[in-house]
VOPAGU-2260 file (C-alpha; in pm, 1 decimal, decimal comma):
REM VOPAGU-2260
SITE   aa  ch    i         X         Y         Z
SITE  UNK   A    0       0,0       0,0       0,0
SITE  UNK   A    1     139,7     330,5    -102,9
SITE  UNK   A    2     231,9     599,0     166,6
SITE  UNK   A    3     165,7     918,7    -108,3
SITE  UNK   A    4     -91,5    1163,6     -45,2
SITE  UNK   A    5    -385,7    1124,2    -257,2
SITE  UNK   A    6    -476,6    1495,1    -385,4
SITE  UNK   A    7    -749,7    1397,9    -542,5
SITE  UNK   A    8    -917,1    1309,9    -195,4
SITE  UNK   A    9   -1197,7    1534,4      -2,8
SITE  UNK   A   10    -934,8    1724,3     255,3
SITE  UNK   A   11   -1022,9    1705,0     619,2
SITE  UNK   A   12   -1086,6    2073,6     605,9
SITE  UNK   A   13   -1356,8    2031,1     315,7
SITE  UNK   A   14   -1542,7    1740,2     516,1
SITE  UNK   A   15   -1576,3    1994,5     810,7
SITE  UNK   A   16   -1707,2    2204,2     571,3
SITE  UNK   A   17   -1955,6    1946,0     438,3
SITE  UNK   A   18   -2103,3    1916,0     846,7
SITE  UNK   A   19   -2171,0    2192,4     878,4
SITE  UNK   A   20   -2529,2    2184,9     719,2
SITE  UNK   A   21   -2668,3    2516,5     605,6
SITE  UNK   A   22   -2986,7    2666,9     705,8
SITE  UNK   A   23   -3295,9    2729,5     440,6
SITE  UNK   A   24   -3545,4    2812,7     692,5
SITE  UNK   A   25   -3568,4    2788,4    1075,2
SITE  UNK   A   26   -3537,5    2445,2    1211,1
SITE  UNK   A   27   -3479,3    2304,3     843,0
SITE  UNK   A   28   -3100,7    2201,0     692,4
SITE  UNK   A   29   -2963,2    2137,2     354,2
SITE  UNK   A   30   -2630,1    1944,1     321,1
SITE  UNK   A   31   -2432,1    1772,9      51,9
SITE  UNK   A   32   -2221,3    1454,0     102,2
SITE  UNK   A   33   -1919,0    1317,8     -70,5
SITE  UNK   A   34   -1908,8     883,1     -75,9
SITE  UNK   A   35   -1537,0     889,0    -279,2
SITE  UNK   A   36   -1524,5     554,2    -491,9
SITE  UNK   A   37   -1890,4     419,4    -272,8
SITE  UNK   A   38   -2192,8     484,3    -396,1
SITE  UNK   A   39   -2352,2     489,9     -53,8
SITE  UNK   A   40   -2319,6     747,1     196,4
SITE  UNK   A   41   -2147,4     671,8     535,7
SITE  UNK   A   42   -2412,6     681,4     804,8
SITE  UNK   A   43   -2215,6     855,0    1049,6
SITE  UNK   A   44   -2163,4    1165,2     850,8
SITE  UNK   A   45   -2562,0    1205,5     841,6
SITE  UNK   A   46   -2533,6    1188,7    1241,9
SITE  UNK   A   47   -2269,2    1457,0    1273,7
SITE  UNK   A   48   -2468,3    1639,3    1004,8
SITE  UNK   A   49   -2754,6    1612,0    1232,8
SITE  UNK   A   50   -2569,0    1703,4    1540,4
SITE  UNK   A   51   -2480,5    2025,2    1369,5
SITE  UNK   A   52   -2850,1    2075,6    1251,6
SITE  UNK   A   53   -2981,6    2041,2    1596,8
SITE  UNK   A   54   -2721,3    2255,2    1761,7
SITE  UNK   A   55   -2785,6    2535,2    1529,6
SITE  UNK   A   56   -3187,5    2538,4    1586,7
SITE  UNK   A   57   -3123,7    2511,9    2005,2
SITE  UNK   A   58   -2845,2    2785,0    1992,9
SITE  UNK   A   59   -2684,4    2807,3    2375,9
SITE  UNK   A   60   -2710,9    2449,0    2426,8
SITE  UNK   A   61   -2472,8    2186,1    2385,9
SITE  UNK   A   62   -2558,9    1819,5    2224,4
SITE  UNK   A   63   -2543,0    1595,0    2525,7
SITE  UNK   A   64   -2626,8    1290,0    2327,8
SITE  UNK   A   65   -2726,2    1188,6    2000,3
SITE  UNK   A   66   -2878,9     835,3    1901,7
SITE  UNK   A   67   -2926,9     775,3    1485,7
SITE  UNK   A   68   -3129,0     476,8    1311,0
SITE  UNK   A   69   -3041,2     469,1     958,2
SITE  UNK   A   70   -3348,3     299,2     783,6
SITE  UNK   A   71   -3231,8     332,1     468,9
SITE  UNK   A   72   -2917,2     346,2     219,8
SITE  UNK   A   73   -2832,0     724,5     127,2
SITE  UNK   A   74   -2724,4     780,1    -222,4
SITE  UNK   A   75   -2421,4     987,6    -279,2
SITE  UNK   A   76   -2604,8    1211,0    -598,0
SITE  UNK   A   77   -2880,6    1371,5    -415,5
SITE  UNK   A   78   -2853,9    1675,7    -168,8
SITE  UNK   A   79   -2964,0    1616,3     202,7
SITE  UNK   A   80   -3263,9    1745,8     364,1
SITE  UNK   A   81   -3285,7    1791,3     770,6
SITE  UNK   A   82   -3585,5    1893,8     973,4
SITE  UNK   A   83   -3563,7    1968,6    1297,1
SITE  UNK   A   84   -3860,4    1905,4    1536,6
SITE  UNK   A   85   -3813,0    2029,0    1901,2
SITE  UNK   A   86   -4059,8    1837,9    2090,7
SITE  UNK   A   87   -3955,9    2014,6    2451,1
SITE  UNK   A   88   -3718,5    2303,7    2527,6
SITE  UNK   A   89   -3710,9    2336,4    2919,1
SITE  UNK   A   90   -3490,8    2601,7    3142,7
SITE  UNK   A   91   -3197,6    2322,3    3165,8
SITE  UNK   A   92   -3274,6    2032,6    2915,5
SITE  UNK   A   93   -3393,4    1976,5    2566,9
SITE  UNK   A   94   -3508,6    1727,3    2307,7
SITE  UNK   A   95   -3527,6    1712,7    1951,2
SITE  UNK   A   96   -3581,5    1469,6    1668,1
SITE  UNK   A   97   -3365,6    1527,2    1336,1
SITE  UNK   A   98   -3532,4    1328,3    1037,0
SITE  UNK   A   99   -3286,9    1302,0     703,4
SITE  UNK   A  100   -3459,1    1247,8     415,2
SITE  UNK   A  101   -3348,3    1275,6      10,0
SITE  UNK   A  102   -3666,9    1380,5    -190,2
SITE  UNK   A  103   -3968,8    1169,0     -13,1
SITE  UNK   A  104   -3762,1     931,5     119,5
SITE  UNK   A  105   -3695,7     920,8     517,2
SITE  UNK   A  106   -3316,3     761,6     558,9
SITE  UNK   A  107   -3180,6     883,6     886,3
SITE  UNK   A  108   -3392,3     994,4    1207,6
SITE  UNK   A  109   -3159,7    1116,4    1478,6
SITE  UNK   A  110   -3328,8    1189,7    1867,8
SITE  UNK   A  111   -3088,6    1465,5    1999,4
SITE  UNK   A  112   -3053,1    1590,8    2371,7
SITE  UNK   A  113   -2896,1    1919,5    2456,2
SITE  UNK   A  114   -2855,9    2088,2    2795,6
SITE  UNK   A  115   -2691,2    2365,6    2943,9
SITE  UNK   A  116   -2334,4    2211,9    3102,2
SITE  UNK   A  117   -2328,1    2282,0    3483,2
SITE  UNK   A  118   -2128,4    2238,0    3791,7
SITE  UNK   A  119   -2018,4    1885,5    3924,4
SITE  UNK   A  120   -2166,6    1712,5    4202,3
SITE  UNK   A  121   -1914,3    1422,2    4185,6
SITE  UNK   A  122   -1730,9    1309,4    3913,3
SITE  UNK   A  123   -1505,9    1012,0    3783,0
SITE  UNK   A  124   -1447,6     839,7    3413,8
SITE  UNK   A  125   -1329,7     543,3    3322,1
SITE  UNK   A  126    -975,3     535,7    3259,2
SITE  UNK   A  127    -883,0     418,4    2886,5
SITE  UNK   A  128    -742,7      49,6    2800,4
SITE  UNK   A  129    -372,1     -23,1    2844,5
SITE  UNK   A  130    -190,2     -38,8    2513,0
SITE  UNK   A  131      46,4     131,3    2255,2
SITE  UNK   A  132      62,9     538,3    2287,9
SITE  UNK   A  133      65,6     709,9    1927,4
SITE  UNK   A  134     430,6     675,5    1852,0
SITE  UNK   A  135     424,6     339,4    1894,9
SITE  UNK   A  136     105,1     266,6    1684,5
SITE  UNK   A  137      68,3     134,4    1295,5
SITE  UNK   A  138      45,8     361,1    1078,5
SITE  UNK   A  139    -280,9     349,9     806,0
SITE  UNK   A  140    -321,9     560,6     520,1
SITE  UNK   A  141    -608,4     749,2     497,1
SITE  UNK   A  142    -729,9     898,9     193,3
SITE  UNK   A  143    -839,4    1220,8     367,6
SITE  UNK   A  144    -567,3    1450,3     343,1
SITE  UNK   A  145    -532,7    1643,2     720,4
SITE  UNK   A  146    -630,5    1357,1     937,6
SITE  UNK   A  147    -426,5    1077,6    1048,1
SITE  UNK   A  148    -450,9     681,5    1216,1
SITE  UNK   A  149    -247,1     475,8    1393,3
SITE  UNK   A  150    -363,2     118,1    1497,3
SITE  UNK   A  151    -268,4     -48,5    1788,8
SITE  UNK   A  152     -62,8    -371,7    1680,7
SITE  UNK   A  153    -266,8    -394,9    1378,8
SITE  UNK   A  154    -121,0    -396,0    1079,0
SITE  UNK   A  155    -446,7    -403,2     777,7
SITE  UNK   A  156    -805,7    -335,1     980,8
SITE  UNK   A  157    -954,0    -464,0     702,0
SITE  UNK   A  158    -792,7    -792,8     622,9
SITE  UNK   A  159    -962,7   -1178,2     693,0
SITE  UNK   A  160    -612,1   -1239,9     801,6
SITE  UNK   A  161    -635,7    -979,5    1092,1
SITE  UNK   A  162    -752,8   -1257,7    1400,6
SITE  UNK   A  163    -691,1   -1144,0    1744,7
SITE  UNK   A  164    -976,1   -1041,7    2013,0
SITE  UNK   A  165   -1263,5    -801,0    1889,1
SITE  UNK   A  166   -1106,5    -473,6    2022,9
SITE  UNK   A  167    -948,2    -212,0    1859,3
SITE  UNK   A  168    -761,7      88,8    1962,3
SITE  UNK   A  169    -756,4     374,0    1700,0
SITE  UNK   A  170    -537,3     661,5    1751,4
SITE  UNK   A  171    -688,6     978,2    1534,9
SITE  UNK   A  172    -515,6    1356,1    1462,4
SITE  UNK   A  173    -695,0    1602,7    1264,1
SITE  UNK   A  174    -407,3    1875,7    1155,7
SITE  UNK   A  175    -641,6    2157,2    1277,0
SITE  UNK   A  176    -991,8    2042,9    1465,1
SITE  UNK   A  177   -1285,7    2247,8    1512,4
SITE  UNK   A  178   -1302,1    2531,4    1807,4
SITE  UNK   A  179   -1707,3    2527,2    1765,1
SITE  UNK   A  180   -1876,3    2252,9    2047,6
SITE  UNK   A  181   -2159,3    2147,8    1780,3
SITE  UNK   A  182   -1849,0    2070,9    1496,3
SITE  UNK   A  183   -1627,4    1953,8    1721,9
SITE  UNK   A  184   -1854,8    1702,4    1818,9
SITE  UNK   A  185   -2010,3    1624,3    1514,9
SITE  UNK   A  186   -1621,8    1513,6    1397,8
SITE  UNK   A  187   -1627,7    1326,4    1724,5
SITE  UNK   A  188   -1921,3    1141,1    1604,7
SITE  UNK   A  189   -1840,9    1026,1    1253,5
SITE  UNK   A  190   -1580,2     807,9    1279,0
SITE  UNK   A  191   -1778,7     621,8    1545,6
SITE  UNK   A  192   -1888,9     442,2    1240,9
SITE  UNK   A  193   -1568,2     303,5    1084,3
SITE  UNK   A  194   -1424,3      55,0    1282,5
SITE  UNK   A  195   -1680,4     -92,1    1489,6
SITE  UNK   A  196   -1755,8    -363,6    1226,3
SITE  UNK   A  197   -1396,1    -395,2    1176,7
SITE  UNK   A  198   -1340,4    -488,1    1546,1
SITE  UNK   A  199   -1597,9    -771,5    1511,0
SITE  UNK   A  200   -1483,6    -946,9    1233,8
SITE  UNK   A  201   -1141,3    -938,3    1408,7
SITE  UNK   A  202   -1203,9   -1183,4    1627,0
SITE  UNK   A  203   -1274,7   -1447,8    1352,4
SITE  UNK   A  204   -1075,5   -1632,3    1104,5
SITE  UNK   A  205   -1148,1   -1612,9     767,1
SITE  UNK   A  206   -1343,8   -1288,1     775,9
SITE  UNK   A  207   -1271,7    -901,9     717,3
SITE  UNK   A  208   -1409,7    -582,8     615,8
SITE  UNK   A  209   -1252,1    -622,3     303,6
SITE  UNK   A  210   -1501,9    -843,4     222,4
SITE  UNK   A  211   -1740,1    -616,7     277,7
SITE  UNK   A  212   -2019,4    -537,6     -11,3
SITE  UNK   A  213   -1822,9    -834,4    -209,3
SITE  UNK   A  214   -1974,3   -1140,3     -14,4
SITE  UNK   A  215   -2154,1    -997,7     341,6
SITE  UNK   A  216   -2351,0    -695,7     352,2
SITE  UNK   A  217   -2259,3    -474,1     656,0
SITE  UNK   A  218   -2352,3    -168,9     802,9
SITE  UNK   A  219   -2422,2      29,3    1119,3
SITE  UNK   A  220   -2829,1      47,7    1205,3
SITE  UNK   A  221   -2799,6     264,1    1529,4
SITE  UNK   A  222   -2509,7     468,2    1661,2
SITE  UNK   A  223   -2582,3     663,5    1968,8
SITE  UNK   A  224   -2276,7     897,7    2086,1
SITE  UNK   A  225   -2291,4    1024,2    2451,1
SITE  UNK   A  226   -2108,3    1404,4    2498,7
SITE  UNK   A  227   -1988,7    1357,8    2861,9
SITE  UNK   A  228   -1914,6    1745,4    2862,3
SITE  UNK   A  229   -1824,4    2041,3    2675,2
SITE  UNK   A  230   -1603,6    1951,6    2396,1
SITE  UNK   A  231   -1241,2    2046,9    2335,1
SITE  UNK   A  232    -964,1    1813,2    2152,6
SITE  UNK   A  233    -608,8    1886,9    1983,3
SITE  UNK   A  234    -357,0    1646,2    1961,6
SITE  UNK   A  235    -424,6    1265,9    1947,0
SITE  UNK   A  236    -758,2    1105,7    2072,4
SITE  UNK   A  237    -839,4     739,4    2149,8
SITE  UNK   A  238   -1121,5     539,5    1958,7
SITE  UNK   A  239   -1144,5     237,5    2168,6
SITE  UNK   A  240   -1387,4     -43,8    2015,9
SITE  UNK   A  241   -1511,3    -367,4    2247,7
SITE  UNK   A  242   -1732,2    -604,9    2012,0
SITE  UNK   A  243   -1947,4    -788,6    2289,2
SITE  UNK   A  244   -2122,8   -1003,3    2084,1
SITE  UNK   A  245   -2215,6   -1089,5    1734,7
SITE  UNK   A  246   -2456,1   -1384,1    1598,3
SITE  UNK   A  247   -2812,0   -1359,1    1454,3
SITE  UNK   A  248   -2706,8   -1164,0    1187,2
SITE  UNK   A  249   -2614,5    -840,3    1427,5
SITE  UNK   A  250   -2320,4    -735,6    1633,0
SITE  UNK   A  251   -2317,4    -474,0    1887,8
SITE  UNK   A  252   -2034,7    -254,6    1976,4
SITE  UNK   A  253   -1974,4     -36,4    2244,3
SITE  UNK   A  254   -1657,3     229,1    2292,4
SITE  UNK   A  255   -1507,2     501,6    2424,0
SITE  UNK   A  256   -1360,8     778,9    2287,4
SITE  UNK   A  257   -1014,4     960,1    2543,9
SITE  UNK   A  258    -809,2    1272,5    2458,7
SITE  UNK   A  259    -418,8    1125,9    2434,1
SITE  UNK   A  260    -354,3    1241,2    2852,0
SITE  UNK   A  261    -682,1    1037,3    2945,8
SITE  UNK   A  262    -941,2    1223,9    2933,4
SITE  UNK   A  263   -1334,0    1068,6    2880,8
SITE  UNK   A  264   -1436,7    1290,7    2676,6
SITE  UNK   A  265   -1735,4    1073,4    2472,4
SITE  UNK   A  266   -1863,6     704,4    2493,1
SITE  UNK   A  267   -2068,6     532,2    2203,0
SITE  UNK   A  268   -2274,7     209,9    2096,3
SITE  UNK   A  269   -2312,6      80,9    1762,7
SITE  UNK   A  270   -2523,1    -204,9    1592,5
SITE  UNK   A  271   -2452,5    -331,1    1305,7
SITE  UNK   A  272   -2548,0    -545,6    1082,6
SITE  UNK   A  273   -2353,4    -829,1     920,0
SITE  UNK   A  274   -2488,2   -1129,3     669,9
SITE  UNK   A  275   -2473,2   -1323,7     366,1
SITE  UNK   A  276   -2502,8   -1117,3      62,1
SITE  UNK   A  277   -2868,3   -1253,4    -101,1
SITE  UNK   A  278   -2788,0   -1393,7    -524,9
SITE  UNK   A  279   -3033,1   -1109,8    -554,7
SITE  UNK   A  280   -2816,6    -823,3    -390,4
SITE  UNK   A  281   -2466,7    -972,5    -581,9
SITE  UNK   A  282   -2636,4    -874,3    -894,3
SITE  UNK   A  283   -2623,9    -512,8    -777,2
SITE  UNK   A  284   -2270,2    -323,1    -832,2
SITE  UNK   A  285   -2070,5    -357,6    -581,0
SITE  UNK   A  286   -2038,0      -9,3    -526,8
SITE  UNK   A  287   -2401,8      34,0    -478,7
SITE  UNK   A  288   -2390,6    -272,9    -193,9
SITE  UNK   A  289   -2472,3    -229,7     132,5
């Protein structure tokens, strides 16, 4: 695998720009998308998307927690469309409900929480995993210029040949992260989607996310991301992924997300789904595969 920059990728700085949703009309979004060589939208950018949507209609609040169900694939051709329903706004809390949709279609609906940060009471976090700092790390290419990966004692994610427990540490660097809370977090958010799946093939022979959309159709179904506080990042942070079980069809994933000194700073669930690609669904390019 080649170390050069691609130049032809999206830059990190140009997918922050694609977050950041802009506003038609109060409480409603438009956003655009970029799938590279897939012809199907990642689900976690609609969720940061959404995070940003929701932010923007509750201004003074901070997303506390945000929970998506993805009910159907999003094509990478069609601009995005988010409504924002607030269904309470209280003195300290509030709720809202972020439905994606491309024309008529519904594909994403996100339940958001946002609150107004206060004081502790008490206060502890869970400390993150032992394992390799940064430095020590493998390095992955990624083919978004201004953000960076290092795996912990994995060499290829994505490989069948890749067997060791279901739990992966991810180091991730953005050269220059966002300042604004809603931003920052919606980064946060989207790449709780990329190597959850990854993690639970891991612990089985024979079986990678290379094989993904080529003989087993994956893909997340929920991700909920929980905010602990405020949100500020530079440096290195810690994607930590713990597949707990898989079967049925499903796996489930939960994680935690540490700056590089320690620091909880988010925790996150996803399910996922993982089967057999139908005779049907192989006649379908592969691209277009979920």
């Amino acid at each position: 695998m080649s170390d050069a920059v691609d130049t032809s990728a999206m830059t990190a700085a140009e997918f922050i720009a694609i977050l950041d949703v802009a506003e038609v009309s109060p409480g409603h979004y438009s956003g655009s998308s970029d799938a590279g060589e897939r012809r199907v939208i990642d689900g976690s950018q609609v969720l940061a998307q959404s995070i940003v949507a929701a932010a923007k209609t509750l201004p003074g609040r901070t997303v506390r927690s945000a929970r998506a169900t993805f009910m159907s694939a999003i094509a990478p051709d069609t601009d995005l469309q988010f409504d924002v329903e607030v269904h309470r706004a209280g003195r300290q809390m509030a709720f809202a409900e972020v439905v994606c949709r491309q024309g008529d279609k519904v594909r994403v609906r996100t339940s958001i929480v946002l609150d107004h940060p206060s004081a502790d009471v008490i206060r502890h976090e869970a400390p993150m995993s032992p394992g390799a700092a940064p430095a020590e790390s493998i390095v992955r290419r990624m083919p978004m210029p201004g953000r960076e990966l290092r795996l912990d004692g994995i060499v290829d994610e994505n490989s069948p040949d890749e067997v060791g427990p279901a739990h992966i540490r991810a180091w991730l660097r953005y050269d220059d992260p966002p300042t604004r809370d809603d931003l920052a977090k919606a980064l946060l958010a989207h790449f709780t989607g990329h190597l959850s799946i990854s993690a639970t093939m891991r612990g089985h022979a024979g079986i990678g996310t290379a094989d993904s959309h080529k003989t087993v159709s994956t893909g997340p179904l929920v991700i909920a991301v929980t905010f602990h506080e405020p949100c500020e990042y530079s440096g290195w942070i810690l994607y930590e992924h713990d597949s707990t079980f898989v079967g049925a069809g499903a796996a489930y994933v939960r994680g935690q997300i540490h700056t590089e000194d320690g620091h909880l700073i988010a925790s996150f669930t996803q399910e996922a789904m993982i089967r057999r690609l139908t005779d049907h669904e192989m006649t379908i390019p592969e691209a277009s595969r979920l």
